[in-house]
C-alpha positions in Angstrom: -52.0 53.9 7.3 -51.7 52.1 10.5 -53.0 53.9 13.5 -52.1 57.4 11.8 -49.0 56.7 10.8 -47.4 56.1 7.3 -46.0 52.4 6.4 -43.9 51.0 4.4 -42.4 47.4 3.4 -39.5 46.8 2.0 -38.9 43.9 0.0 -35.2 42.7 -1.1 -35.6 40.5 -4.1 -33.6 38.4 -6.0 -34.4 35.8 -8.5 -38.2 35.6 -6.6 -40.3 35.2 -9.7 -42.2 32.1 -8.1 -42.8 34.0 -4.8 -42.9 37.6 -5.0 -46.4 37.6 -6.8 -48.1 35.8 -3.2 -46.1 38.8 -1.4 -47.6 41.5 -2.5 -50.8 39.9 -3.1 -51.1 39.5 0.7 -49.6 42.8 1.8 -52.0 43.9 4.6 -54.5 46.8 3.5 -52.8 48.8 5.8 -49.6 49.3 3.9 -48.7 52.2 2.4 -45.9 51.7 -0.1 -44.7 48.1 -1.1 -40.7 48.9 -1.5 -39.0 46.5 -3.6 -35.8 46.2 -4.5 -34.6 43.8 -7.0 -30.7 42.9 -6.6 -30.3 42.7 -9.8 -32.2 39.4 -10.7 -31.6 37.4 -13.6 -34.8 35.9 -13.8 -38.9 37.4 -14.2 -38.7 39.2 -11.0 -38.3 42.8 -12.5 -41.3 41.8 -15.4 -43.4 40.1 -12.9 -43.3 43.4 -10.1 -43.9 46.1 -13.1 -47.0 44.0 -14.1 -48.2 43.8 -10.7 -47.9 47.4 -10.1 -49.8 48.1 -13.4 -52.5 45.7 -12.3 -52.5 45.9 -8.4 -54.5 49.2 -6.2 -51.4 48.9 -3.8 -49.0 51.3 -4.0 -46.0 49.7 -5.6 -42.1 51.2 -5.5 -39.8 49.5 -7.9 -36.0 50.3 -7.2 -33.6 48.3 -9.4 -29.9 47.9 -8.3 -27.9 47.7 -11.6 -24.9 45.6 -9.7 -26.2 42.6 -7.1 -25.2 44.6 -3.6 -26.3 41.6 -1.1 -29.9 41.6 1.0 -28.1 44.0 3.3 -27.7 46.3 0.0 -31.2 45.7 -0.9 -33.0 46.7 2.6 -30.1 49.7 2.8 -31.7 50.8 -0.3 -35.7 50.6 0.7 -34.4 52.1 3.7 -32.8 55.4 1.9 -36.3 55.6 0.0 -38.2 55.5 3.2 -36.0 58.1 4.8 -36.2 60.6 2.0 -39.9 60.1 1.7 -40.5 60.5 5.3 -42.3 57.4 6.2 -42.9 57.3 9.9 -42.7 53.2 9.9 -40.7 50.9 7.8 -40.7 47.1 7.7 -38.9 44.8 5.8 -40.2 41.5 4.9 -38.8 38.7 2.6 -39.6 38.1 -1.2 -39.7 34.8 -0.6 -42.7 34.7 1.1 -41.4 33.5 4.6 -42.5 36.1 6.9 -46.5 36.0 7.3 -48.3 39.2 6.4 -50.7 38.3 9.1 -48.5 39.0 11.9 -47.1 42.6 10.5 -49.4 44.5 12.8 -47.7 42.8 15.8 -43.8 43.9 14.0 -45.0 47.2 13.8 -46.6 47.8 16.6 -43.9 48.6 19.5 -42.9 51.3 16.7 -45.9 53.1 16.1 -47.0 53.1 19.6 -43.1 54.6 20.3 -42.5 52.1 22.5 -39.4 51.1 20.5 -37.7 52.6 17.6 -36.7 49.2 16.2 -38.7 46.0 16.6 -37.4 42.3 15.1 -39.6 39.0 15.3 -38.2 36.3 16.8 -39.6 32.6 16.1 -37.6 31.4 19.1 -40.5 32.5 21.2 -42.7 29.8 19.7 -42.7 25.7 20.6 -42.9 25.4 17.1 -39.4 27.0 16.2 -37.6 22.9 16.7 -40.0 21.4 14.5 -40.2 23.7 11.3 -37.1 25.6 11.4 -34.1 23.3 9.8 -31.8 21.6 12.3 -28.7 23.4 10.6 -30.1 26.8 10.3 -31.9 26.9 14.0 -28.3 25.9 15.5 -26.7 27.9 13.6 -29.2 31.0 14.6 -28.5 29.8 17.9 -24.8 30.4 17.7 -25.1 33.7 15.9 -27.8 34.8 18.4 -25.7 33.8 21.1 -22.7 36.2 19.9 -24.8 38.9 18.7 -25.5 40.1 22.4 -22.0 40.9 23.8 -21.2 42.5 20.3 -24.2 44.6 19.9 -25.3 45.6 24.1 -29.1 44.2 23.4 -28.7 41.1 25.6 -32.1 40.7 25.9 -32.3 40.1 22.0 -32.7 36.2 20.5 -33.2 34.9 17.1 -30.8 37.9 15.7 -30.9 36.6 11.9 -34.4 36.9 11.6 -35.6 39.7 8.9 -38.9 40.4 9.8 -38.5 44.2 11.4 -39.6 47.4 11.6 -38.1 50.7 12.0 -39.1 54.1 12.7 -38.4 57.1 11.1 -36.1 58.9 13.7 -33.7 55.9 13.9 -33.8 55.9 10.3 -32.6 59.4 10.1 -29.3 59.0 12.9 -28.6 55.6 11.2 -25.5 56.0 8.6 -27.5 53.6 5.9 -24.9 53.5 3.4 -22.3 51.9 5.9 -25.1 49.0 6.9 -23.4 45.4 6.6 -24.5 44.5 2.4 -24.6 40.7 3.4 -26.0 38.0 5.3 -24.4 40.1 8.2 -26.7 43.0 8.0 -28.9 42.2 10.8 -26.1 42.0 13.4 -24.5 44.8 12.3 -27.5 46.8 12.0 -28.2 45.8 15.6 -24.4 47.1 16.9 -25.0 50.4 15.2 -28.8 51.0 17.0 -26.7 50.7 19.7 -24.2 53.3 19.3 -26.9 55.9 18.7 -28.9 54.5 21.3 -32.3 53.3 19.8 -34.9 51.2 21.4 -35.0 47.5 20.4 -37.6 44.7 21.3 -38.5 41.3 20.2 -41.8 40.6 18.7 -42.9 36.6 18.9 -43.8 35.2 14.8 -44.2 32.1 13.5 -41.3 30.1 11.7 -42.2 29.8 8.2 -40.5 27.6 5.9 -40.9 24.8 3.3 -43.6 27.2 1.3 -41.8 27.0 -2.3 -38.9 29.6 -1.0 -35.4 28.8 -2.5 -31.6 29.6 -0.6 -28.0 29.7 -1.5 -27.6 29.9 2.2 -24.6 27.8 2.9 -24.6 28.1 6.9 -21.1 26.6 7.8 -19.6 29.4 5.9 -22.3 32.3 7.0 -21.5 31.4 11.0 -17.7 31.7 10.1 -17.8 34.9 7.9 -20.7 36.6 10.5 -19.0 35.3 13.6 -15.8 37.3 12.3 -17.8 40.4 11.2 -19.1 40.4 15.0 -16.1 40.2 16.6 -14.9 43.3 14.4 -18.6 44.9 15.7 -17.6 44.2 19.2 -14.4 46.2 19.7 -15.8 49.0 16.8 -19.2 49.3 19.4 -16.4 49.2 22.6 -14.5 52.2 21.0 -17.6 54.6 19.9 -19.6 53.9 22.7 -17.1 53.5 25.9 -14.2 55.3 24.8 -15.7 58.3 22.5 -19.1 59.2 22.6 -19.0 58.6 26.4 -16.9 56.4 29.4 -16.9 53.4 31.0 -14.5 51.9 32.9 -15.8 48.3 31.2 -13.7 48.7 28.8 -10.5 47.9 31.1 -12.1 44.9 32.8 -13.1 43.7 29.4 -9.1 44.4 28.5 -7.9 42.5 31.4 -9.7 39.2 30.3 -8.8 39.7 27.3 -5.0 39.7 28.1 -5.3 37.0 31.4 -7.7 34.9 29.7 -5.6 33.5 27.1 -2.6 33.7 29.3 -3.9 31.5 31.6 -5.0 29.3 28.8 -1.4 29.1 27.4 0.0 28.5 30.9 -2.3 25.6 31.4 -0.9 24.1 28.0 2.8 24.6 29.4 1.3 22.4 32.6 -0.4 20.1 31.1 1.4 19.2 27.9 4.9 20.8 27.7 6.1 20.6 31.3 8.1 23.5 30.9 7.6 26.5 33.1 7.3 29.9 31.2 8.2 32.0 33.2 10.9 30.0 34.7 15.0 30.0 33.7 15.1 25.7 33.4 13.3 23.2 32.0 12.4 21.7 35.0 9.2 20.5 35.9 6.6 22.9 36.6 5.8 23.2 40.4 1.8 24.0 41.9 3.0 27.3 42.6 3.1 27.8 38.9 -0.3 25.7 38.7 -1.4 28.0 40.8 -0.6 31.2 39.0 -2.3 29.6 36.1 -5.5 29.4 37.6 -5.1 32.8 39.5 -4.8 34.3 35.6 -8.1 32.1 34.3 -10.3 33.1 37.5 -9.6 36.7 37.7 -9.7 36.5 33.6 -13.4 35.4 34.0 -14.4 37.6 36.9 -13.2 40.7 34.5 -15.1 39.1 31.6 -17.9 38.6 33.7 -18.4 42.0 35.3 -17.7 43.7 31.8 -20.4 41.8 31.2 -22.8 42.2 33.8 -21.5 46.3 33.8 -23.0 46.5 29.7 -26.0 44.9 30.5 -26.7 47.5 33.1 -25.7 50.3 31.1 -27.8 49.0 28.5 -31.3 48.4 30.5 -32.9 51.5 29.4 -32.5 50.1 25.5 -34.7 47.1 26.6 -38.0 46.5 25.4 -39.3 43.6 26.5 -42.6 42.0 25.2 -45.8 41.6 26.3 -46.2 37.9 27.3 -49.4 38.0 25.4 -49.0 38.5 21.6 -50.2 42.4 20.5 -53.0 42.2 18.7 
């Protein structure tokens, strides 16, 4: 236990028979239940985890899926367990060894102190985030962090792909866990959905961890493409439950405007600029600056919508935020 309350770590694993031995071996003392879930592996994993739980004091859970369902699948999964077993803190960790046990006191503890009901680390916080994290994967986090905050409300979060979280039990219990994301998705779309019900979210500083002996099928130009898409779907699905039915804000019709002038001022640009052929004209005469004009009268009142939709969100939004302490919790 950890400050009176119950914790758990869940660990999705698949195909970590080199790894997921050092992972449990340096679960902190404080841990509770070691969750983990092979995805179906077809290597030692499942052999390797029943040996260690016949050998090791720790508390060991083995679920195994029969079907690979994705690392989204795999947390869903230790989450369910957690749920039905009442665990008051749940955190989810890697089976590849990349998250460092040393640091889970600071994941957990915005959750067991209830100031949040959902903390995530981010290694953005860090100098050392340029040097160890690979140049692909650190833009490409950038990008998807970027996105993640219109589509999900936290605008204060950074470093959205990062797995090291926690979770406490009352979010855990409003959350519908069988709908999570089963991807490479499932952080972002786990973030959109603590929004609609509301929850608590911070960012907890850790340290980038990488070249340890970890292996990834990661292929990042096609995870930014399929997760920008997925958030894009989370944007207007968060717009509709949260603005529109579970409670009202006029946002919604500034974000509609720019969403309509925006691109119409982009297209009338193009007709300037490349076709010379007025749109909303009756000849195919050259386009005058009145037209000009009514093309940059759709893009600057397109932006000042998008903006205040914006701004509008993150104001609605502040009593979600969490920030951290600019000292690491110890």
């Amino acid at each position: 236990m950890y400050k009176d309350k119950r914790i758990a770590v869940v660990v999705p694993a698949y195909n970590e028979e080199k790894m997921i031995v050092k992972v449990v071996e340096t679960m902190p003392d404080f841990v509770d239940h070691i969750v983990i879930v092979d995805d179906f592996s077809n290597d030692q994993t499942v052999n390797i985890v029943k040996k260690l739980a016949r050998e090791q004091s720790k508390h060991i859970v083995l679920i195994e899926h029969k079907v690979n369902q994705g690392v989204g699948g795999a947390i869903a999964t230790g989450y369910l367990w957690a749920r039905d077993n009442r665990i008051d803190v749940t955190a989810v960790m890697a089976g590849d060894g990349q998250m460092n046990p040393n640091e889970l006191d600071r994941v957990i503890l915005p959750v067991v102190e209830d100031r949040a009901d959902y903390s995530k680390g981010n290694r953005l916080f860090t100098g050392m985030a340029w040097q160890k994290i690979p140049r692909k994967r650190y833009l490409g986090n950038a990008v998807l962090s970027l996105l993640t905050k219109p589509a999900s409300g936290y605008w204060h979060v950074a470093d959205s792909q990062c797995g090291y979280t926690a979770i406490g039990l009352n979010a855990l219990e409003l959350l519908e866990i069988e709908k999570i994301f089963p991807s490479y998705g499932m952080p972002n779309d786990l973030l959109v959905k603590l929004n609609v019900i509301e929850m608590r979210v911070t960012d907890v500083p850790v340290e980038p961890v990488y070249n340890i002996g970890e292996r990834s099928d990661l292929k990042i130009r096609k995870v930014i493409f399929t997760i920008s898409a997925l958030l894009v779907r989370l944007f207007f699905w968060r717009m509709k439950e949260r603005y529109v039915i579970r409670d009202f804000h006029p946002l919604v019709f500034f974000y509609l405007f720019a969403f309509v002038l925006i691109p119409l001022g982009i297209t009338s640009g193009l007709s300037v600029l490349y076709f010379n052929t007025p749109i909303f004209g009756y000849s195919g005469k050259p386009l005058e600056v009145g037209h000009m004009i009514l093309c940059a009268m759709f893009l600057l009142t397109g932006f000042q919508f998008l903006f205040f939709a914006m701004w509008f969100d993150m104001d609605y939004n502040k009593y979600l935020y969490v920030f951290h302490r600019k000292k690491l919790d110890k």
